[in-house]
C-alpha positions in Angstrom: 0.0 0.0 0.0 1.1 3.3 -1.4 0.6 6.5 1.0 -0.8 9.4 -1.0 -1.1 13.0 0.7 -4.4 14.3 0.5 -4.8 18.0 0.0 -8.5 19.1 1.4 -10.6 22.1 1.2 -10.1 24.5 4.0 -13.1 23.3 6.1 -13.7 27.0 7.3 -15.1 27.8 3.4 -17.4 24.6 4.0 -18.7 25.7 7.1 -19.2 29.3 5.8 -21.6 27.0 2.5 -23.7 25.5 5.2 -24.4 28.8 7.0 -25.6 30.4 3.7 -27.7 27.2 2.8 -28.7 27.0 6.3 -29.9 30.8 6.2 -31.5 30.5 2.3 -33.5 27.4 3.6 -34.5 29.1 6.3 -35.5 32.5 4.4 -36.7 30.2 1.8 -39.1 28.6 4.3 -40.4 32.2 5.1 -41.6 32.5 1.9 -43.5 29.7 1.7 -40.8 28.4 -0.8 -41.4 24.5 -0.9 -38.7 22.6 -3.2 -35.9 25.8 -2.3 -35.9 25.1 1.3 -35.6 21.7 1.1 -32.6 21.7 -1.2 -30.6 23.8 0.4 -30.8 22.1 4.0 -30.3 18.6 2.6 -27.1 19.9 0.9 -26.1 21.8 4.1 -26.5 18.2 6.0 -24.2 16.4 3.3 -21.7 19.1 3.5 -22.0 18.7 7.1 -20.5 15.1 6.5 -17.8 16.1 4.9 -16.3 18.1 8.0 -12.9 16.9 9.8 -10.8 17.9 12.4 -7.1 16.2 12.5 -5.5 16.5 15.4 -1.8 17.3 15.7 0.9 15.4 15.0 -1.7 12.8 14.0 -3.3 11.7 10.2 -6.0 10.9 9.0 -7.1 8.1 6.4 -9.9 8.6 4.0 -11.8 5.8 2.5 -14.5 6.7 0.0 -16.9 3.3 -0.4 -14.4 0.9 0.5 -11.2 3.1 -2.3 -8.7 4.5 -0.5 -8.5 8.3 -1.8 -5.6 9.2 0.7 -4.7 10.5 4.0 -4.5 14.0 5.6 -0.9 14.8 7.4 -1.6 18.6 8.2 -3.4 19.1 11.4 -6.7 21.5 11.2 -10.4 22.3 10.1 -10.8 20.2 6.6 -13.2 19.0 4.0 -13.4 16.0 2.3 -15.9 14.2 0.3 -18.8 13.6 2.4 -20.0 10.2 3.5 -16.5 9.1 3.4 -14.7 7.5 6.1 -12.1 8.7 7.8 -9.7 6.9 10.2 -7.3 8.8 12.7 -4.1 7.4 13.1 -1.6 8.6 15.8 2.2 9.5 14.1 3.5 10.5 17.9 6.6 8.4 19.3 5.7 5.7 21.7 7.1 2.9 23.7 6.5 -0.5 23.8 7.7 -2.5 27.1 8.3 -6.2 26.7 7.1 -8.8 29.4 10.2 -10.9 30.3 10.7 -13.5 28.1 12.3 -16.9 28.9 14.7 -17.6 25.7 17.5 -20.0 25.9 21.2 -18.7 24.7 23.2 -20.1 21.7 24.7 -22.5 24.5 21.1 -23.7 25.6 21.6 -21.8 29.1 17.9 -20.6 29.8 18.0 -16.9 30.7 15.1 -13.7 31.1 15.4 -11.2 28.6 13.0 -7.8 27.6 13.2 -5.3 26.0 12.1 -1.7 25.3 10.9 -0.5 21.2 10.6 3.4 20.7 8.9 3.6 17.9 6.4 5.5 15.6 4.2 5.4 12.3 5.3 7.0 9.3 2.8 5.3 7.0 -0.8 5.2 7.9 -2.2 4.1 5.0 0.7 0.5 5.6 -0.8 1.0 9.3 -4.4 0.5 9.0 -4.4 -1.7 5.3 -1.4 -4.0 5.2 -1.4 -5.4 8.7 -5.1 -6.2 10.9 -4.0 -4.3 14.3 -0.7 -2.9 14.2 0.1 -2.4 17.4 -0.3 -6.0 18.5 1.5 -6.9 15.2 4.6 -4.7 16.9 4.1 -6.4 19.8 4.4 -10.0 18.8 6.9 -8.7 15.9 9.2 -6.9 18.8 8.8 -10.7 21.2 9.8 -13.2 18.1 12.5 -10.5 17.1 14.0 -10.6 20.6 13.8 -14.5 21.3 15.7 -14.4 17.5 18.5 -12.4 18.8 18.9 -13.5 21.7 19.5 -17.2 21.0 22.3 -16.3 18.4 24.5 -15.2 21.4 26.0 -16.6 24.7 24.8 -14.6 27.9 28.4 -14.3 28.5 31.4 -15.5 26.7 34.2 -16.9 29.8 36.5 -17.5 26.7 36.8 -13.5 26.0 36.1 -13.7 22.4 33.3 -12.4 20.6 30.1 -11.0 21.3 27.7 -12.3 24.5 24.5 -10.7 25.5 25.6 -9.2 28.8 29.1 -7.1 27.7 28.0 -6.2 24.3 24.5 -4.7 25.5 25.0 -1.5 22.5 25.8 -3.7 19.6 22.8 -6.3 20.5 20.3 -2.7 21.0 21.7 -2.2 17.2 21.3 -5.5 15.9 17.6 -5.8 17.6 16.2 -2.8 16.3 17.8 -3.1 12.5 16.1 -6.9 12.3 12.9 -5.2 14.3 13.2 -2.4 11.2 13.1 -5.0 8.5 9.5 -7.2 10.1 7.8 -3.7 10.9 8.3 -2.0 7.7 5.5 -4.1 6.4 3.3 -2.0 8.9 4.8 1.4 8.1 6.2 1.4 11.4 10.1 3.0 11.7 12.0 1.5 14.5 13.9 5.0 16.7 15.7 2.7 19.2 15.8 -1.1 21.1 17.6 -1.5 24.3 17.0 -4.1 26.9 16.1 -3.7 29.8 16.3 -6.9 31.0 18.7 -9.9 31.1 19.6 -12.2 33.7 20.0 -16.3 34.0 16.4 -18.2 35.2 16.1 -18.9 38.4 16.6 -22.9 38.2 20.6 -22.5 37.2 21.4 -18.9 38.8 23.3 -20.0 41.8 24.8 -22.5 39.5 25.9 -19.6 36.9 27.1 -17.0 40.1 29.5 -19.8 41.0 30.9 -19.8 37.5 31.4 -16.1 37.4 32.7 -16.1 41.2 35.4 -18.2 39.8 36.2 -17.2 36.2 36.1 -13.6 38.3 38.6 -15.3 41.2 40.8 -17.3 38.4 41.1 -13.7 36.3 42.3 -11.7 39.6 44.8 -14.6 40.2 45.9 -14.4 36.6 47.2 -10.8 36.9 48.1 -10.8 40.5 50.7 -13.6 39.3 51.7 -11.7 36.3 52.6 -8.5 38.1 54.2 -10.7 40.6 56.6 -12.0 38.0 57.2 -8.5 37.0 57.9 -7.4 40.9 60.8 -9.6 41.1 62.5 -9.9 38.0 62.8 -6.1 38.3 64.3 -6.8 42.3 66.6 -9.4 41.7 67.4 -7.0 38.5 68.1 -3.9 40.5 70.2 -5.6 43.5 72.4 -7.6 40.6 73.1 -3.9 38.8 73.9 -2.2 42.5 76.3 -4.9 43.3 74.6 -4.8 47.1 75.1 -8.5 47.0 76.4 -11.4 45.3 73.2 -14.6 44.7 74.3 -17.7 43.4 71.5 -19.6 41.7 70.2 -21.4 45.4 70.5 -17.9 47.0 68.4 -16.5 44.0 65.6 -19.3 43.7 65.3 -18.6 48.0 64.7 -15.2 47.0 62.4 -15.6 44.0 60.5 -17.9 46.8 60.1 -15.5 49.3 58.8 -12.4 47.2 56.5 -14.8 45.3 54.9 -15.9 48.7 54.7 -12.4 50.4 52.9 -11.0 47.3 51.1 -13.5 46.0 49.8 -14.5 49.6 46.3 -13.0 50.8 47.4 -12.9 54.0 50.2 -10.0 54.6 53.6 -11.6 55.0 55.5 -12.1 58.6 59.0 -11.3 58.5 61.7 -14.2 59.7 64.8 -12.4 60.2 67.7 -14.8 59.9 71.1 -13.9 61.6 73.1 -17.1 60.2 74.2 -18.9 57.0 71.6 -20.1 54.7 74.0 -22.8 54.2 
């Protein structure tokens, strides 16, 4: 369905035609005119049909015995052809809130997801003619669009490589709302913007999945506590073998490379054991 613009008569000339048909009938009447009086109020009642009133930022749709002549964008006091019908269609932005779904991932993990569409109509002539309601064909559109999307990625990848649900929030948003684009625009509907507002594991495997994050979390902090530690005592044994403070053969050096692993690597802060003789 093609939108075409309709350009109506000022409705304020109409109104002024029934007030001088309304005022010849009724002088007409006066004068004992029979047929005159009757003419001229049966034309002001059908010109009375063709008034319409379109709200802003709103459109109306005119259908004239079942043809679609086309729809009014401008907002104001117009005429159309009387006895047509006219349908009001709203082109303001609105919001449509998602119920939480239950989707499993792309690793069969069941989590809750929803989401939030911003959207509006651009096309009311798609709107009313190509779809039956629109705004439930949104809503189930926006569901199967999200289930879609959300089982092509993990809730979140422990490997670090490539896209889950949970660190790449922005480029899902983008990738929901260009799919949710191409349903809608059967329904003239443009998509403005998709974010979730919702994601988290199902209850039956939640403590399960905290436990895996408590320890990919724990294993991670380990990781670069170990590395730095590394770092820590190349650069000490460095600095005391440039300064000449002391001499460490390869035993003396492995004791030391011991001990500063221990005192940093240790949760617990280190207890000093001074010791006045010979390590040998």
């Amino acid at each position: 369905m093609k939108e075409k613009t309709l350009h109506p008569v000022s409705g304020f000339l109409v109104i002024a035609l029934i007030a001088i048909c309304v005022a010849g009938g009724i002088y007409g009447a006066a004068y004992d005119y029979a047929i005159v009086p009757v003419i001229l109020f049966v034309l002001a009642g059908v010109l009375c049909t063709s008034i319409t009133v379109v709200q802003p930022n709103k459109s109306v749709v005119v259908t004239f015995f079942g043809k679609y002549v086309g729809t009014i964008v401008n907002s104001g006091l117009f005429a159309v052809i009387p006895f047509s019908i006219r349908k009001t269609v709203s082109l303001r932005v609105r919001n449509f809130n998602s119920v939480k779904l239950k989707v499993n991932d792309v690793e069969g993990n069941p989590i809750e997801i929803a989401a939030v569409i911003v959207f509006k109509v651009v096309n009311s002539a798609k709107a009313l003619f190509d779809v039956d309601k629109y705004m439930a064909f949104v809503e189930i559109q926006s569901e199967t669009a999200l289930r879609h999307v959300a089982s092509r990625y993990p809730y979140d990848n422990f490997n670090e490589s490539g896209m889950s649900l949970r660190a790449n929030s922005d480029e899902i948003a983008k990738e929901l709302a260009a799919e949710l684009q191409e349903r809608l625009s059967l329904s003239g509907v443009e998509v403005i913007e998709a974010r979730l507002t919702h994601l988290a594991y199902s209850t039956e495997i939640a403590s399960t999945m905290l436990q895996r994050q408590q320890a990919s979390a724990i294993l991670s902090a380990r990781q670069i506590i170990v590395e730095g530690a590394v770092g820590m005592v190349d650069m000490a044994i460095r600095q005391l073998k440039e300064s000449g403070v002391v001499e460490l053969d390869e035993e003396r050096k492995a004791a030391m490379i011991n001990n500063l692993m221990v005192a940093i690597v240790s949760e617990r802060g280190a207890s000093p054991v001074i010791n006045a003789g010979s390590l040998y």
